[in-house]
N, C-alpha and C positions, 0 to 999 in steps of 0.2 A: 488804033493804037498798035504799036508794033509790037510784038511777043519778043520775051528775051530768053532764050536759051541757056539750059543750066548748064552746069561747066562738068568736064569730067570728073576733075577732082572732088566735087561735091560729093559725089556720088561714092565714090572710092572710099572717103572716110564712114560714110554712112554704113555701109556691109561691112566695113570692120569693129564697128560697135558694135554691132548685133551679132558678128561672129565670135567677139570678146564676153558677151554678155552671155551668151548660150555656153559659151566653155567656161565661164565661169559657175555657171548652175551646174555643169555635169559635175565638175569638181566640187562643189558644196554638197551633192547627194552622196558622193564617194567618202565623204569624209563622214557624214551623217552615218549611212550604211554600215562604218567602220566603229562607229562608237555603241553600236548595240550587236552582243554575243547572239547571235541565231542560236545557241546551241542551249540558251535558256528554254528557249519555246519546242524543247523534243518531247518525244512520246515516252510518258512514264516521268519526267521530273518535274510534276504538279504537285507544287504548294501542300497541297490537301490531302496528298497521299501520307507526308508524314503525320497528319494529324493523327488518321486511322489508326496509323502505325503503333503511336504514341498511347491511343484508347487501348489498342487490344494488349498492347505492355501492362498497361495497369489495372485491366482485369484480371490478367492473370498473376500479379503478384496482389491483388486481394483474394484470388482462390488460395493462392499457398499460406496466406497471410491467416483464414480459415482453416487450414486443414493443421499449421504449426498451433493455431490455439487448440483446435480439438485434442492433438496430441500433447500442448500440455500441460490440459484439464488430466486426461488420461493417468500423465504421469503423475502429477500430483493426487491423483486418487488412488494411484498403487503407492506413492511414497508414505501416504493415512494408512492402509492395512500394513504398509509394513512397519509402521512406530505402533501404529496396537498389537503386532506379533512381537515388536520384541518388551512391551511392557507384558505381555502375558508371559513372554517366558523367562521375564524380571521375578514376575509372582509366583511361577513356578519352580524357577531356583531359590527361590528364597525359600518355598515350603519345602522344596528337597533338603535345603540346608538344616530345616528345624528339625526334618525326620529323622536325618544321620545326627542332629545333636540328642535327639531324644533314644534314640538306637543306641548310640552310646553309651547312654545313662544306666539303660537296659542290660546292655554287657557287664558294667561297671558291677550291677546289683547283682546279676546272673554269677560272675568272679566269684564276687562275697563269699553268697549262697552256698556256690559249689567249696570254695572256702571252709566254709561252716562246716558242709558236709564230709565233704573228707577228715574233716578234726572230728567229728561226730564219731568217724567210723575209726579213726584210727583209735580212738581212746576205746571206743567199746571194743573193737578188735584186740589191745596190747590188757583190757580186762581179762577176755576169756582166755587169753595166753595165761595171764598170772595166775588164773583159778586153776585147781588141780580138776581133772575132768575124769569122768567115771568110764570113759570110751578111749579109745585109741582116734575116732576120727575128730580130732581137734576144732573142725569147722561147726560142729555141733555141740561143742564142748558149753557147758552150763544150762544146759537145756533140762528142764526136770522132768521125770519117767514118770513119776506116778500117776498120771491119766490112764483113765479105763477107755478112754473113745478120742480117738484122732481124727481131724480134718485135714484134707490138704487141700489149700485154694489157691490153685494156678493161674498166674495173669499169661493167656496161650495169645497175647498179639502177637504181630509179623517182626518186633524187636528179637521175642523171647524166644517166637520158633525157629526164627531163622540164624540168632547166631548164641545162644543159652542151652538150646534143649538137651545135648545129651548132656551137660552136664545136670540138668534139670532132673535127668534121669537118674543119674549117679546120686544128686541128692536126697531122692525121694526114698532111696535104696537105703542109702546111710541113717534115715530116720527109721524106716520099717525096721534097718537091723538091731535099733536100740529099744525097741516094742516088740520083744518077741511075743509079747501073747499082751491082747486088746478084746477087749467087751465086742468094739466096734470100729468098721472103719469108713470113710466117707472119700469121695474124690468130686469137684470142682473146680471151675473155672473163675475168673473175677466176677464174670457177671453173673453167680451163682447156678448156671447150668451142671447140671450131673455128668459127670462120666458115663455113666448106667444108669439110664433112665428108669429100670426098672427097679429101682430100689428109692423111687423116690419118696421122702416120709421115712426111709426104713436105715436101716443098718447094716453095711456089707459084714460079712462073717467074717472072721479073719482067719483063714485054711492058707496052707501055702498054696494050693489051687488058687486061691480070690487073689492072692498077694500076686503070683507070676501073672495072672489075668490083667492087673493094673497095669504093671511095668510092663508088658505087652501093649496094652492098648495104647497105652502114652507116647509111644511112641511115633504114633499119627495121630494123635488126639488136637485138634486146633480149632476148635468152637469160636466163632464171632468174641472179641473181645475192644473194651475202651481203655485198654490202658490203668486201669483204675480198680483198686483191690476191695473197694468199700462196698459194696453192691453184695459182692459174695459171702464177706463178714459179716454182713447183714442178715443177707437169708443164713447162713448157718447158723446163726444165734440162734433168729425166731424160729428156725424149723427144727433145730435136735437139744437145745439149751433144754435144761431141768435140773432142777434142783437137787435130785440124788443123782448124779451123776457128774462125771469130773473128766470133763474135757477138754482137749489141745485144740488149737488153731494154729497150723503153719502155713503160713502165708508166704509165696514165691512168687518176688514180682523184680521190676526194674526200673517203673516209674511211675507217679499220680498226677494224674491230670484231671485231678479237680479244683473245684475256685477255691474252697475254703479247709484249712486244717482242723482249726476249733472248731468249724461244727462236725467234723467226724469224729474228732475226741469224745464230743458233747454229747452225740447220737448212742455210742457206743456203749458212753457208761451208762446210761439211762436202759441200753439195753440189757449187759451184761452183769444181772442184779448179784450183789456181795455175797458170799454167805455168812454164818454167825463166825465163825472165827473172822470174817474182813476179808476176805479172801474171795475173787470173784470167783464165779462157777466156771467160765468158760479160759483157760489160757491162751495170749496168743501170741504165738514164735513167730519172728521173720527170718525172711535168708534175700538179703537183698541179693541182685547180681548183677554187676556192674558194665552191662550191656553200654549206657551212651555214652562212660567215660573210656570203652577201649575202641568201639567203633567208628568211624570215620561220619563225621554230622550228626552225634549221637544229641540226645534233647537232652544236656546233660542240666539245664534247671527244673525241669519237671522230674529227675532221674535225684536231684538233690533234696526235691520237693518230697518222693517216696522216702527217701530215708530220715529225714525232719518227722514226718508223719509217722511211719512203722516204729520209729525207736519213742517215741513217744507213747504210741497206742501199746507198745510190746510191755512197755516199764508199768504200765497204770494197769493193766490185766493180766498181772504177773508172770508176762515173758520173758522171752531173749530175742535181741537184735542181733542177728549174724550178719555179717557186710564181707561179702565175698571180695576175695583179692585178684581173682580171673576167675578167667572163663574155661580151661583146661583141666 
């Protein structure tokens, strides 16, 4: 059989498909290659990292999410003591308020008092003006002489020493000068301490020696005292009282600080027995001196409370109230 020879042209087409077909794949990779970013697949922009990212964000806003509750448990537990501080010091203004209303009340009654007292003294005062008096010294005026035996009972606190005494001194002078001659003479303090112990139970002599000896000593004379004249009225009663005998009590003070008035009325008359004419044995003279009403913070209710009490005790054991008008 004879072989038949292919032709050129057969051939020619045939390397041109296969040269088409290959450039066509190259061109299919290039297009493929072009539709995926390389720059997804770098180092560091993995998926996964933001997750991490994202955990450790939200750990840390539940630490602070922690630490704002703690702070405001905190708060609200100082915002409790400070509504209990101020309802305490709701109750404490409120009790300040009732003390200044009851303080006031206080004042109110203290006024009165001092009120009373000065009318007290002004009427017994414009009395011994209108009585004719057996003396020239007016402040003594109505005082009666006939006692054989004198007492003087000094209230020596830190009122009377420190802004009364001399004229305390001048007064004591002014009664000695209207006793020129006495049985006996005595000197104390409120609280019934002696002057001169060594006469205690006895009877000072009355020489102008004993007499210049007192007004000397009195002069620094300042024994413990309470304010309070009842103590010493007391012991002189029970310790010189008697029945033949007729004695004064002058009592020199400036205020009473004790609780009750009636029971020293009470005490007193019980002590100081009548005699057959009705007339008590022992008389007792005041000389108030008006120490808390010229001083600056003077206790002028206890100072009003004294002369309530001395003008009462003077009238019922046959004295005289003198209410001094200064201290000069």
């Amino acid at each position: 059989m004879k072989l038949r020879k292919r032709s050129m042209a057969d051939t020619n087409i045939s390397f041109l498909d296969v040269i088409s077909c290959g450039f066509g794949a190259i061109v299919l990779l290039l297009l493929i290659a072009r539709a995926v970013d390389p720059s997804a697949f770098e180092k560091g922009e993995d998926p996964g990292g933001s997750v991490v990212t994202l955990q450790q964000q939200l750990f840390s806003l539940r630490s602070d999410t922690t630490v704002l509750t703690r702070n405001l448990t905190s708060r609200e537990q100082q915002l409790s003591k400070l509504r209990d501080n101020i309802a305490r010091l709701q109750e404490q203004l409120a009790s300040i308020k009732r003390q200044i209303a009851a303080v006031n009340e206080i004042d109110t009654t203290e006024k009165q008092e001092l009120a009373l007292a000065l009318q007290v003294l002004t009427e017994e005062m414009e009395r011994l003006v209108s009585e004719d008096s057996r003396v020239e010294n007016q402040l003594i005026g109505g005082i009666p002489v006939d006692s054989e035996y004198i007492i003087f009972i000094v209230d020596t606190s830190g009122s009377m020493f420190g802004f009364a005494w001399q004229r305390v001194r001048r007064e004591m002078i002014n009664i000695l000068n209207i006793y020129p001659e006495v049985k006996g003479i005595q000197i104390m303090n409120d609280m019934g301490n002696l002057m001169f112990s060594s006469y205690r139970g006895k009877w000072i002599p009355d020489t102008p020696g004993r007499r210049k000896a007192i007004i000397d000593r009195l002069q620094t004379w300042s024994p413990f005292s309470n304010s309070s004249p009842v103590e010493g009225i007391k012991k002189a009663i029970l310790s010189f009282y008697s029945a033949d005998k007729n004695i004064s009590l002058f009592v020199f003070g400036d205020d009473f600080t004790g609780r009750s008035i009636a029971r020293v009325l009470d005490t007193v008359e019980l002590m100081n027995k009548q005699a057959l004419n009705g007339e008590r044995r022992v008389r007792i003279h005041t000389v108030g001196f008006p120490v808390h009403f010229l001083v600056q913070g003077g206790r002028t209710a206890t100072a009003a409370r004294f002369a309530n009490l001395m003008r009462e005790l003077s009238y019922r054991n046959g004295g005289t109230f003198v209410g001094l008008s200064g201290l000069n």
